[in-house]
N, C-alpha and C positions, 0 to 999 in steps of 0.2 A: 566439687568433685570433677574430677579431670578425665576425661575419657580416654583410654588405649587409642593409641594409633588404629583408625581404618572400625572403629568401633561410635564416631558421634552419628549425630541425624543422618539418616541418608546411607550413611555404612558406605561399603562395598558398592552399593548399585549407584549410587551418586558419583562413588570415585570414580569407576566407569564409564559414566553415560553423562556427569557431568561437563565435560570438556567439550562434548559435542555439543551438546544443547546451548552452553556460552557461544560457539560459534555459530551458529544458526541464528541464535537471537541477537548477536550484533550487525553479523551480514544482515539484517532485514532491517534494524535504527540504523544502519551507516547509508546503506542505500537508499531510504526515505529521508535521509539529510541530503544526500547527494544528490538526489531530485530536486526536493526543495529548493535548495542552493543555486542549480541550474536554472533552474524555472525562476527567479526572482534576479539572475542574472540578463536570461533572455527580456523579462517582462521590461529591467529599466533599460536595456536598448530599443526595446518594442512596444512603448506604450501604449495597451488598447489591445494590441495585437493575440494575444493570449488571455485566454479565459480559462481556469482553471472548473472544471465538472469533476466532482469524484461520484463514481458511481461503483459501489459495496454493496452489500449486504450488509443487512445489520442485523444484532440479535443473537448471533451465530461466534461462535470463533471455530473456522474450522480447522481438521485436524492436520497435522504435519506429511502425516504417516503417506506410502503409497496405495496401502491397500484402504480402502474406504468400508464403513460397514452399510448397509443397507437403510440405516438410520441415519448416518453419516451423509447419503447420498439423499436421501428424502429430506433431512434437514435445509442442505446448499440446494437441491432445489425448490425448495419453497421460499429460501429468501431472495434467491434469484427472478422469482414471480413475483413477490412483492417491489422490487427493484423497478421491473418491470414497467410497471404504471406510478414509478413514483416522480418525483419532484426534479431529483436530476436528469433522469432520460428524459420527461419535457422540455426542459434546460440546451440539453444536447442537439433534442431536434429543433428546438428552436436557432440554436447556434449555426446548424448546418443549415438550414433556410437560409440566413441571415447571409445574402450574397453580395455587402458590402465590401471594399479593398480595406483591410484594417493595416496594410503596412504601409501604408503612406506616410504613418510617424517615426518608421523603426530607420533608425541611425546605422542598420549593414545594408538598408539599401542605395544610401548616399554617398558620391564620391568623395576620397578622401585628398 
């Protein structure tokens, strides 16, 4: 069965709101490629010199929207607390202690 025009899954509000929401969710994979991408350019002229920490929240996907609902806010902050004491921000302070010179290897600080 064939469905009329502007009548399958989604109808009208997909047609809509569709288009945005493809562009939101590629700007957020192209930008996390383009990161990546950098950061593995930098690391093979800097070997050592970068350490990668991602510190998130897990658990959660939070929402898009501007307005936040009060559950919404209670949510990001509680994962933000468990973040807190977790495994990366030990990581990080550890990294910031860490007051060895790590560019000694990286090939932009060498004469060319």
């Amino acid at each position: 069965d064939v469905s009329a025009p502007g009548q399958g899954a989604g109808g009208w509000a997909y047609a809509t709101l569709g288009p945005a929401r493809t562009v939101l969710k590629v700007r957020e994979s192209t930008q996390t490629v383009r990161g990546d991408h950098e950061l593995a350019l930098l690391s093979d002229l800097c070997p050592g010199f970068i350490e990668s920490i991602v510190i998130a929240p897990e658990g959660i996907t939070p929402p898009l929207s501007w307005h936040l609902s009060a559950a919404d806010q209670q949510a990001i902050d509680e994962a933000w607390e468990r973040v807190g004491v977790g495994a990366a921000v030990r990581k990080l302070e550890s990294a910031f202690a860490d007051a060895s010179d790590r560019s000694t290897g990286c090939r932009l600080n060498q004469p060319e």
